[in-house]
LUMTISE-655646 format. One record per residue (C-alpha): residue number from 1; x, y, z. Coordinates in steps of 0.5 Angstrom, whole numbers. Layout:
N
NUM,X,Y,Z
...
This chain:
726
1,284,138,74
2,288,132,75
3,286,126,79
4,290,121,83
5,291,114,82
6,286,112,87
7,281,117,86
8,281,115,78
9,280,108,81
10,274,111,85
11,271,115,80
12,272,108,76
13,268,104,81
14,263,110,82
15,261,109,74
16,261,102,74
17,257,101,80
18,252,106,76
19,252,101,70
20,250,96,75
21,244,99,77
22,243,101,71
23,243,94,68
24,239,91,74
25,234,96,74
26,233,94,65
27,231,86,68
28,223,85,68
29,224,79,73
30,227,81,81
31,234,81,79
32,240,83,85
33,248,83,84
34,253,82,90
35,261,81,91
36,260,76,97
37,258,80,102
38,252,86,101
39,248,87,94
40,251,93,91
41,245,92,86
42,237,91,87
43,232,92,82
44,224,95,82
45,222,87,82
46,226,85,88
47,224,90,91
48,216,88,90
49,218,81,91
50,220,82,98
51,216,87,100
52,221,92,102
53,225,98,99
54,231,99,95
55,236,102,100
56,234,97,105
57,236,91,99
58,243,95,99
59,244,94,106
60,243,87,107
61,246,80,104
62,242,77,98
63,240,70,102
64,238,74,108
65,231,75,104
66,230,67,104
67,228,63,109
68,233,60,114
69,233,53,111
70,234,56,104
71,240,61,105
72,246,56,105
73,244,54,98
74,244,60,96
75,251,62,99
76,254,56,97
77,251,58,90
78,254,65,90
79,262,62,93
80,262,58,87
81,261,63,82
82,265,68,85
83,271,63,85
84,270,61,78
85,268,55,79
86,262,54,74
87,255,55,74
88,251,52,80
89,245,49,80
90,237,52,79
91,236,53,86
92,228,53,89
93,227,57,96
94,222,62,99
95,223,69,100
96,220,72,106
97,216,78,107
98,217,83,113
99,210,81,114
100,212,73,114
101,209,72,108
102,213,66,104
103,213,66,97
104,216,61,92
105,222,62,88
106,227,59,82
107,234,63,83
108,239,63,78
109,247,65,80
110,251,67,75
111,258,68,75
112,260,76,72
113,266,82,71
114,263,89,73
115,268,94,72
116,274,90,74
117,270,86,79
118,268,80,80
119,261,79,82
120,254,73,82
121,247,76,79
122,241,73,81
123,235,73,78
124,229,70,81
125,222,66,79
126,216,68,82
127,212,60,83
128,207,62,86
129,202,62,79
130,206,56,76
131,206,52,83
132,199,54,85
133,197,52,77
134,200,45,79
135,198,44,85
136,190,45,82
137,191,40,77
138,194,35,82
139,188,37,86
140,183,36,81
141,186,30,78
142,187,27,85
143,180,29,86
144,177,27,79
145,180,20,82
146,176,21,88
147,170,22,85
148,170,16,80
149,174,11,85
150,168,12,89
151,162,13,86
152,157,8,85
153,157,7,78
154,161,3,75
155,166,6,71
156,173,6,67
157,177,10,64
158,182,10,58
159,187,15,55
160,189,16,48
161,193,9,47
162,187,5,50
163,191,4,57
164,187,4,63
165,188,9,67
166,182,9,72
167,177,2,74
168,173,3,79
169,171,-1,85
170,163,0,83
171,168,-4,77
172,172,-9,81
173,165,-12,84
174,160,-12,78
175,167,-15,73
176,170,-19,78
177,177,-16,75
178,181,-11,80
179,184,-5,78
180,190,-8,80
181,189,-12,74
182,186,-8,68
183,191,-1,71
184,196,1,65
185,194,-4,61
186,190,-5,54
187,185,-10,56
188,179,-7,58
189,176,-12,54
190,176,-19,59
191,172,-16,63
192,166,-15,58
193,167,-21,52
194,171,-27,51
195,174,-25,45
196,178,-18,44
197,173,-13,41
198,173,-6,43
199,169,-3,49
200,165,3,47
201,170,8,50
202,175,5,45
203,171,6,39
204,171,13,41
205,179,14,43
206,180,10,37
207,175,16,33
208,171,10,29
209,165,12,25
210,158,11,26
211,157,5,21
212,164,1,25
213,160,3,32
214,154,0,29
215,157,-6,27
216,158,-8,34
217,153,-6,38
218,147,-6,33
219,141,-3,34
220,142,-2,42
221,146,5,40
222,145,11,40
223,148,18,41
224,148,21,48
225,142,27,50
226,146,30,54
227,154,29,53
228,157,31,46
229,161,27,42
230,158,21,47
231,154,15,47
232,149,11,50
233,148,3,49
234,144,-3,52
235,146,-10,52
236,146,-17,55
237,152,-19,59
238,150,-27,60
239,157,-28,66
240,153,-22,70
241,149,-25,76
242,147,-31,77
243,142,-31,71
244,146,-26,67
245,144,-17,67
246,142,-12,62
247,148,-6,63
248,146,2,60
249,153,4,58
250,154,11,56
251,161,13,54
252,164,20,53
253,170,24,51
254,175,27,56
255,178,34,52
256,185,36,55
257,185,45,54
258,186,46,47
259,179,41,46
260,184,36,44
261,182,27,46
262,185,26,50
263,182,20,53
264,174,17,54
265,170,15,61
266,166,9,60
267,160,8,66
268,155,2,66
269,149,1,70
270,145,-6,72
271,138,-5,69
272,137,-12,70
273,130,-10,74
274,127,-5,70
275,129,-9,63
276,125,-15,66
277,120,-9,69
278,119,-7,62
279,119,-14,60
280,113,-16,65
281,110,-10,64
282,110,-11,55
283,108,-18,58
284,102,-15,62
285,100,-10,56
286,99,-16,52
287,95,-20,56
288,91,-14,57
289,90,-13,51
290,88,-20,49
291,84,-20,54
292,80,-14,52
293,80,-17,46
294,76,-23,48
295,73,-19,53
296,70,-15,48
297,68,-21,43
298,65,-24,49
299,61,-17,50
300,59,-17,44
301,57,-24,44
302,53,-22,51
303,50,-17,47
304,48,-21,41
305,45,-27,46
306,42,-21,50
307,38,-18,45
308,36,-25,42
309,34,-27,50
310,29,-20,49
311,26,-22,44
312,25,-28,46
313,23,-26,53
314,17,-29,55
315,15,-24,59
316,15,-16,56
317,21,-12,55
318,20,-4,54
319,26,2,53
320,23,9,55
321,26,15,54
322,23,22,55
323,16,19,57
324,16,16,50
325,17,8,49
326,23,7,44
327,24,-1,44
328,19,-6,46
329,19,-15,45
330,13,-19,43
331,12,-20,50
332,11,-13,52
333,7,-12,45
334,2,-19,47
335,1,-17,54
336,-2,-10,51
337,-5,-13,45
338,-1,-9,39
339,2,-10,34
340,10,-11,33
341,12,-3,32
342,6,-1,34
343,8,1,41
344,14,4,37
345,13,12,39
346,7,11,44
347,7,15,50
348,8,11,57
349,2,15,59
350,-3,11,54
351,-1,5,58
352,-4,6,66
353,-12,8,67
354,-11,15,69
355,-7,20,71
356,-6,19,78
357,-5,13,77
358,2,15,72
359,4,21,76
360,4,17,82
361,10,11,79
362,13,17,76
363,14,19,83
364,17,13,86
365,20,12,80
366,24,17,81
367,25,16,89
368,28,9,88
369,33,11,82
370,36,17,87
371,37,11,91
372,41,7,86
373,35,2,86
374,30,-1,82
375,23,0,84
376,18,-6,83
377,11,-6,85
378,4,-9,82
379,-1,-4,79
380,-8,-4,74
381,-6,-2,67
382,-9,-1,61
383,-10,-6,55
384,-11,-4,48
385,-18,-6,49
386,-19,-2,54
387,-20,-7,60
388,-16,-7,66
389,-10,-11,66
390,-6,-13,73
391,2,-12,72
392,8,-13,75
393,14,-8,74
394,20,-9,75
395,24,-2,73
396,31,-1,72
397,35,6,71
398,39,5,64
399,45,10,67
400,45,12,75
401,50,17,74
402,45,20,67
403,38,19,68
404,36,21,61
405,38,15,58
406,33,13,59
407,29,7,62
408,28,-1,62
409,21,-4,64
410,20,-11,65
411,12,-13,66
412,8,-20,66
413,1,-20,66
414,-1,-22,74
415,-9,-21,72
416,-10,-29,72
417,-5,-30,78
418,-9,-25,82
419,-16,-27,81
420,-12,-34,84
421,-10,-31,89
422,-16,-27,91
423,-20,-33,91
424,-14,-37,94
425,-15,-31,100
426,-22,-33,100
427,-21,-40,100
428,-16,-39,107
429,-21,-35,110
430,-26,-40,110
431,-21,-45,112
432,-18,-41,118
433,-25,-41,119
434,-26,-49,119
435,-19,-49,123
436,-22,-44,129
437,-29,-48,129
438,-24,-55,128
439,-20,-52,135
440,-26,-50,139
441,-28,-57,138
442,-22,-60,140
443,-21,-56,146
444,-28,-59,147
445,-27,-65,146
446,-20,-64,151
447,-24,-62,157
448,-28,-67,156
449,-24,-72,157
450,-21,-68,163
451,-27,-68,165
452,-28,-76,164
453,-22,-77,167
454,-23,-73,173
455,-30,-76,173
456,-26,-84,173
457,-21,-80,179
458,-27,-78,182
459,-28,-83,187
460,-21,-83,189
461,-21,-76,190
462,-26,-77,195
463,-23,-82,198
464,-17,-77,200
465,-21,-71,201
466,-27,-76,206
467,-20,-78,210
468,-18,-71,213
469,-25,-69,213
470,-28,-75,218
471,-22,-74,223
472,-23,-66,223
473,-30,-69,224
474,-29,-74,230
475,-24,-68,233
476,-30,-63,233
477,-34,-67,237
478,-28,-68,243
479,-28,-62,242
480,-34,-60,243
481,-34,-64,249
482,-28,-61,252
483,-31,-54,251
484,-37,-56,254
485,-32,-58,261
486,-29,-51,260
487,-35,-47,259
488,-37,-51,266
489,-31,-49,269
490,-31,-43,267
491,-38,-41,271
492,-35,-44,278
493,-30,-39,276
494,-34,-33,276
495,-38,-35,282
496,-32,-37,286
497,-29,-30,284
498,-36,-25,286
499,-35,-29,294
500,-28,-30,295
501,-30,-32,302
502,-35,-37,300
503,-31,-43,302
504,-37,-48,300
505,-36,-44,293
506,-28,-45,292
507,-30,-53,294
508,-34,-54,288
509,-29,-50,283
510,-24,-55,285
511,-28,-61,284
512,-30,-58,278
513,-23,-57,276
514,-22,-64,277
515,-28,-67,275
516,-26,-62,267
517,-19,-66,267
518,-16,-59,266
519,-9,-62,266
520,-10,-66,260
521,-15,-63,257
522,-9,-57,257
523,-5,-62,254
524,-9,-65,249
525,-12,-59,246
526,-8,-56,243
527,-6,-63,239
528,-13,-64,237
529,-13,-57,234
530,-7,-58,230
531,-10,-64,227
532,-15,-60,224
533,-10,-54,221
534,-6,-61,217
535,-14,-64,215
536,-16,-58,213
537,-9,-56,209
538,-11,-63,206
539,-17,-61,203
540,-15,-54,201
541,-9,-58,198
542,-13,-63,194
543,-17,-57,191
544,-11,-53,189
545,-8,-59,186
546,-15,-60,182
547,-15,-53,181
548,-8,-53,178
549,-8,-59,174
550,-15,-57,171
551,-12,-49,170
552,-18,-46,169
553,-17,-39,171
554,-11,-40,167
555,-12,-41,160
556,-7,-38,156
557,0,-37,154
558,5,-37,159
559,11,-38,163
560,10,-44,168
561,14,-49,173
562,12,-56,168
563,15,-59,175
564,9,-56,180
565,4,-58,175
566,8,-65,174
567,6,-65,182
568,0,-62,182
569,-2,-67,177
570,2,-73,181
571,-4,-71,187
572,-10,-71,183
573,-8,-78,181
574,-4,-81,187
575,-10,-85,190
576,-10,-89,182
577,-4,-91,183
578,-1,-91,190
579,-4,-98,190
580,0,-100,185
581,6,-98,184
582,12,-94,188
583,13,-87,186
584,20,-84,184
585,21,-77,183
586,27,-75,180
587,26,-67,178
588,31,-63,175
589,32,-55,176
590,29,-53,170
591,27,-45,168
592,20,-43,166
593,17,-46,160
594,11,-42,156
595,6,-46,155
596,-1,-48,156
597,0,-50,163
598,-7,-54,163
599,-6,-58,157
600,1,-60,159
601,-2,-63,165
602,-7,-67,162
603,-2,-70,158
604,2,-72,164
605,-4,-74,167
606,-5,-79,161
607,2,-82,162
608,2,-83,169
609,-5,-87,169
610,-3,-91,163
611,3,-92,166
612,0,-94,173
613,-5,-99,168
614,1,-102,165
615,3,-105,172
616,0,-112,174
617,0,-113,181
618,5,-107,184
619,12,-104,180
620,15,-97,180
621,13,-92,176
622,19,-86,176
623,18,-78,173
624,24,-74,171
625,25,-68,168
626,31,-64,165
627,33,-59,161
628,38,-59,154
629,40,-54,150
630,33,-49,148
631,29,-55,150
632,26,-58,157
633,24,-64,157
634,20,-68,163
635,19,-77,162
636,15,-82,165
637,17,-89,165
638,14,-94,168
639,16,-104,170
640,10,-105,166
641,8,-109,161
642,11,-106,156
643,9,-106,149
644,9,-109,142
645,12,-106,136
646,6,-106,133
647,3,-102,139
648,8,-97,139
649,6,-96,132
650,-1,-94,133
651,0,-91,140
652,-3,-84,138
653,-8,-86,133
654,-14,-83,135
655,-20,-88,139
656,-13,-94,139
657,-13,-97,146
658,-10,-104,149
659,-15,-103,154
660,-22,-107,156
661,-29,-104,153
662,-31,-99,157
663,-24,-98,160
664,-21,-93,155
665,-23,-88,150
666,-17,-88,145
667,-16,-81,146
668,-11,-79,152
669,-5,-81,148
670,-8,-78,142
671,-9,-72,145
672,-3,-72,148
673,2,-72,142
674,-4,-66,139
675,-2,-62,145
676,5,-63,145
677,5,-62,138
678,1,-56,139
679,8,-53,143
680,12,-54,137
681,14,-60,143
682,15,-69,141
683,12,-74,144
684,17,-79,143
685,17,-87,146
686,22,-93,148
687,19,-99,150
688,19,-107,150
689,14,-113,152
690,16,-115,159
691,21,-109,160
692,16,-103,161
693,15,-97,158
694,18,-89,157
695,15,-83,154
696,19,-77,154
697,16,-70,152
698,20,-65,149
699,18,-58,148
700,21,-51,147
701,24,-47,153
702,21,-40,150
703,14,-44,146
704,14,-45,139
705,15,-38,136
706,22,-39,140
707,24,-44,135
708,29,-42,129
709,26,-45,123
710,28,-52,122
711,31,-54,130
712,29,-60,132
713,28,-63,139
714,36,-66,141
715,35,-73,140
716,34,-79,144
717,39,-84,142
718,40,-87,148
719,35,-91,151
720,33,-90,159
721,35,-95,163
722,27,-98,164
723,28,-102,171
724,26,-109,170
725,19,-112,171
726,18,-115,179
């Protein structure tokens, strides 16, 4: 059948667009062929690409598949081809997805004929993989970079020519050079040497053996543990720091894909402080060891000295173990009465007289030793002959943490001491005895010179007790006159009482009344009754003064007021010395004193009569007492004649006395500083002719056990103001 003009030209078109499809269909990338206006071709891989089917690419434009910001391009591209204008450029756009999806492309448009027409091919790139590839290299380099501008380890790194491509800021500080310095140059160098030489990442660029690496670094380098192909090095760096730094500095290759060099990173560490740890630490180990050595020397000198020191011991040294004696000196052996080696092997048992005796040691032995203690104690022992010996023992555990190495005995032979000892025993009974007899006697001889001084008092004592009882006396009298009277009185009374008519009666009464004096003897009455209350309490007081001053119910130890007995004992004597000498009491508060109260106021008794025999015609006689620290003191002084340096010497000296023939025995000042003594007090003395005297007694608060051993009554540096004589 024959065909038309215009239906072969269809038929034409219709083959033609067939081969086109055909072709399209034959491209392995996305591929796609327009006229200008829609695709007349798309193949399978466009149609993946841009995620939609082939009869929908047929039915749209190419560059309606890109992103607005991409198609004009695209256009541009496909007008230009199509008007025969040559090839356009490589284009890159996005295609997009139904699903908003973009994906990168590299389209080119290519001008071509298909049946007569003329028409663009497009073929497209997908970039996804290729952008993806270079956005992770860009990435880890610039991570790479990160990591190493901001680690805090120094590092570089070189590539394969030796140009600088990374100084870090861990760099900058420990060199001093900034990257902007070193970047994109050769001289890694200047940082490290004065002079050019290669740094270890260059040796390793350079792929230099192992002798060349040795040339520069010697014996501080060695291959890296931990990196293949790296290396490790430690050297001194004199224009670090203040006093130069030690650096480790390990280098390493960088490998490209292929395992090709391309390039090596260099770190360095300050290790300044372990090398001079190290340094100080070989230091200490050598003194260490010097001083082990000549401790040891010293130790076996000791031990050499020590031995000798055994040998030559005076007193005997013994080694036991297991019961049986392993070691003894000549000492130990002499004591026993064996030879050298004859106590060698002996069982420690030989040496004790019995068994008691023997387990008895052993058991406290072995108590101390439990402890961490020697045991040391005196006991009978066994001489070779047999006899008895006294030993002293002194044992100490060889080992506290193994009690079967044995034991060290020191013994010394005490026989002779003992014996000494226990006659020296009796010797101190018997003088114990002499010394209580010696006491008993001067206890005697103290009252009996209380008893003469109360018998030369006696007189005035009577005086002061006849005084009071001669007005008690004359007071009775009147007042027996005065109760006759009442008793008189008394009896009108009753009679005027019984006939109160009787006016003769009541007439008597009050002549009677009259004739007694009732008013006055009302008045006065009472005045002589209390006259006899205060002579009475005179009396009683006199005898309670003797009484306290002679403290006979009161013989022992204990605390006592020394002011009431400075008192009592002022009463006891007033009568001696109110005629002479005005009296100044002047008594500070003082706390109670242990004593003997008794012989303390005989012994202010002494004072205050001396001191009364010291005035001539008429002085002043002061007492005063106070407390110091732990001691309390009370003080006599007196405007009496005073005394001479050679009588102040012999003052205490038993039966000395400045008085006339039968005046004085000697023994009161005597016994006196005896008594003070006693109560671990003193007796101490100021005195000059013509300007009086002063004695101050101390003694201790709490009696003599109170004292620390040693202490001392405070001193008296100053002298009391004596007053001057009249």
């Amino acid at each position: 059948m024959d065909l038309t003009h215009s239906e072969r030209n269809m038929v034409d078109t219709l083959r033609a667009e067939a081969q086109l499809r055909d072709f399209v269909d034959a491209v392995a990338v996305p591929c796609a062929v327009h006229a200008g206006g829609l695709m007349i071709a798309g193949n399978l891989a466009l149609s993946r690409l841009s995620s939609r089917p082939v009869d929908v690419l047929l039915s749209m434009p190419f560059e309606a598949l890109l992103r607005p910001e991409d198609r004009e391009a695209v256009k541009q591209a496909g007008s230009t081809c199509l008007n025969h204008k040559g090839e356009p450029p490589t284009l890159s756009a996005m295609v997009m997805t139904p699903q908003g999806g973009e994906r990168p492309l590299e389209i080119h448009a290519r001008p071509a004929v298909m049946g007569g027409m003329d028409v663009v091919v497009l073929t497209c790139l997908d970039q996804s993989d290729v952008q993806h590839v270079q956005t992770s290299l860009i990435g880890m380099s610039e991570m790479m970079r990160q990591i190493i501008d901001s680690a805090p380890i120094a590092s570089f790194v070189i590539d394969r020519n030796d140009t600088v491509t990374h100084w870090n800021a861990a760099c900058e500080n420990m060199t001093g050079l900034t990257r902007r310095e070193l970047l994109g140059s050769k001289t890694a160098w200047r940082a490290f040497y004065e002079a050019e030489r290669p740094t270890l990442a260059n040796l390793i660029v350079e792929g230099a053996d192992e002798g060349r690496m040795k040339a520069h670094y010697a014996d501080l380098l060695r291959p890296s543990q931990a990196v293949r192909g790296g290396y490790e090095a430690e050297a001194f760096f004199p224009q670090f720091g203040q006093h130069g730094a030690w650096l480790f500095i390990t280098a390493a290759p960088l490998l490209d894909a292929a395992g090709d060099l391309i390039g090596a990173i260099e770190t360095l560490q300050d290790v300044t402080e372990r090398r001079r740890s190290e340094e100080a630490l070989h230091d200490h180990r050598a003194e260490l060891e010097r001083l082990v050595l000549l401790r040891t020397n010293e130790l076996a000198a000791t031990a050499r000295e020590l031995e000798r020191f055994v040998a030559a011991a005076p007193y005997g040294v013994a080694y036991t173990r297991g019961g049986m004696v392993q070691r003894v000196n000549a000492a130990m052996a002499q004591i026993f009465g064996y030879g050298p080696t004859e106590m060698i092997g002996m069982p420690g048992r030989a040496l004790y007289l019995n068994d008691e005796d023997y387990v008895k040691l052993g058991d406290q032995a072995r108590t101390q030793f439990s402890k961490g203690e020697p045991l040391q104690l005196e006991m009978w022992m066994r001489h070779g002959d047999g006899r008895a010996i006294w030993g002293q023992i002194d044992a100490h555990i060889a080992d506290v943490d193994d009690s079967q190495r044995g034991t060290w005995w020191m013994i010394q032979d005490r026989t002779e001491f003992r014996d000494a000892q226990l006659e020296l025993e009796t010797r101190f009974d018997e003088l114990r005895a002499l010394n209580a007899k010696l006491e008993e006697a001067q206890n005697q001889l103290l009252q009996q010179d209380k008893m003469a001084s109360i018998g030369q008092l006696a007189a005035g004592v009577a005086h002061e007790i006849n005084n009071p009882v001669g007005f008690v006396s004359s007071n009775l009298k009147t007042l027996r006159k005065y109760t006759a009277g009442l008793l008189d009185l008394c009896k009108a009374y009753e009679l005027a009482r019984l006939a109160p008519d009787d006016a003769g009666l009541a007439s008597a009464l009050n002549q009677k009344g009259r004739a007694v004096e009732i008013d006055y003897l009302t008045e006065d009455l009472p005045q002589l009754l209390d006259e006899c209350d205060d002579g009475l309490d005179r009396v009683k007081r006199i005898v309670l003064d003797l009484k306290g001053f002679s403290r006979v119910d009161h013989a022992d130890w204990q605390e006592t007021d020394l002011n009431v007995g400075v008192q009592s004992t002022f009463n006891v004597v007033r009568h001696e010395v109110k005629n002479k000498a005005e009296i100044v009491m002047q008594l500070g508060q003082l706390p109670l004193v242990t004593c003997l109260a008794g012989q303390l106021n005989q012994v202010f008794m002494n004072l205050i009569v001396n001191a009364a025999h010291a005035i001539g015609d008429r002085g002043t006689i002061t007492i005063s007492s106070g407390v110091e620290a732990h001691w309390a003191w009370v003080q006599v002084a007196d405007t009496g004649c005073g005394m001479t340096e050679e009588v102040q010497r012999r003052i205490f000296e038993p039966f000395y006395t400045t008085k006339d023939v039968g005046k004085g025995t000697g023994l009161g000042l005597s016994l006196s500083f005896s008594i003070v003594q006693k109560h671990g007090g003193i007796i101490r003395l100021h005195s000059a002719p013509g300007h009086g005297s002063a004695f101050r007694v101390w003694v201790p608060v709490g009696g003599p056990g109170a004292l620390s051993a040693g202490e001392q009554a405070p001193d008296w540096e100053q002298k009391p103001e004596l007053l001057a004589v009249a």
